[in-house]
Structure formats: structure tokens, C-alpha cells
N, C-alpha and C positions, 0 to 999 in steps of 0.2 A: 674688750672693755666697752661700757654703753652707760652711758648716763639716763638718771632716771630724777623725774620730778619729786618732788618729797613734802614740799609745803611752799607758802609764799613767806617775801622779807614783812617782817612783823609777826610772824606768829612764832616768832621765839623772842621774851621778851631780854635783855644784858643778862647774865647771873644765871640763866633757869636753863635748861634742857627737857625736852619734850621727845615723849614714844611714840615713834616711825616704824613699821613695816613697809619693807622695800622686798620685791622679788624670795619671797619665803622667811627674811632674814629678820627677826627682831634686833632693832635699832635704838639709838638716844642722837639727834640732835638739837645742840647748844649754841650759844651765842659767847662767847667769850672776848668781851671788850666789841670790837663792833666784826670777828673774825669768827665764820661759824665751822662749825668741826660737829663732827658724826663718829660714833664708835658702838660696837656694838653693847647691846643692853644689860648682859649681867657681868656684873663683878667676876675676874677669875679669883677672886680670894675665897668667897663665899655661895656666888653666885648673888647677893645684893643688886635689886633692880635699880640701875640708877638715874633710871626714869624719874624716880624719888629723888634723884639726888640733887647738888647745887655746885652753881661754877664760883671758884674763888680763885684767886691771885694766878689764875693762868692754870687751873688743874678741874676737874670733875671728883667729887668728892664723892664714893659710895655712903650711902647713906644707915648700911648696917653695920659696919665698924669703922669710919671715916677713913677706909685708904683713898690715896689722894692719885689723879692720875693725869699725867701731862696733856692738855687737849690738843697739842699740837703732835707729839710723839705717840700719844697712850700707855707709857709706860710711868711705872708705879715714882712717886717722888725719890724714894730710895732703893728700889729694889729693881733695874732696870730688868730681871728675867720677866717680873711680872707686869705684862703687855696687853692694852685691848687690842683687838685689832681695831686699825684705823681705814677709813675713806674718803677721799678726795671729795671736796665739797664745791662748786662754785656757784655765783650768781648766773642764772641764764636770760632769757630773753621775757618781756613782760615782768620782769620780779620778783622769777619763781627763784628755789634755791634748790641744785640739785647735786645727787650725789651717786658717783664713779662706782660700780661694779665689776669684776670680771665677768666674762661671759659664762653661762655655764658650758660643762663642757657634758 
């Protein structure tokens, strides 16, 4: 596993999520209440960027058919098969905010 920088605290502002490339991998990280969470960027329902999309009540909403998905689990509000994957987010040193990969193999 190796941690990687992704952006600085402020440039995601409560509510939004923002498009990251990290190590080949299209990404979304969000801000949700003041805890930020990263999952990857298309919807598996439709593949819906949701990049586009918005955080509400503790979920990431895709923004082409609103399914709603847990920002702390990534799984769908009712439908626990359907899963983003999720990654480990934390603050690091100077203010950056970074986010856990495995290694490739």
C-alpha cells in the first residue's frame, strides 16, 4: 500500500466532489460534512460520472439517475451488492490530503 497526494484541504469545497487521477485510476474526491472520502468515478449502475455529481445527507449521488451511495462504505443506499470501490483518505503533512492505494503488483 503507498499513499499518494491528491490535492490540498480547501479545494474540495462541503457538498461537492471533485475529478482526481491517481496512479492510472479515475477517481472523485468529496468532502462530506468536514470527513473527506474518495471512490472511484463512474457509477456501476450506469457508469454515470460522478464527478457531476453532489454529496447529501452522508451519500454521493450519481447524477444520471440519482443512485445514492454511502461515502463512507460506497455501497448503494438499498442495494448493498452495488459497491464503489472505496479509499482510504487522510490529512498529511503541510495540508495536503492523500489517498491509500495498493501497490501494484
Amino acid at each position: 500500500m503507498s499513499w499518494h497526494v491528491v490535492a490540498k484541504v480547501g479545494a474540495v469545497r462541503k457538498g461537492d466532489v471533485i475529478a482526481i487521477a491517481v496512479a492510472d485510476r479515475e477517481l472523485i474526491l468529496g468532502l462530506d460534512g468536514e470527513r473527506y472520502f474518495a471512490t472511484q468515478r463512474r457509477c456501476v449502475h450506469h457508469g454515470g460520472d460522478l464527478a457531476d455529481g453532489i454529496v447529501a445527507r452522508g451519500h454521493v449521488v450519481c447524477p444520471q439517475h440519482g443512485w445514492r451511495f454511502s461515502t463512507a462504505t460506497g455501497c448503494h443506499e438499498q442495494a448493498s451488492n452495488f459497491c464503489l470501490q472505496t479509499y482510504p483518505v487522510r490529512i498529511g503533512a503541510d495540508g495536503v490530503i492523500e489517498i491509500e492505494l495498493e501497490n501494484p503488483s
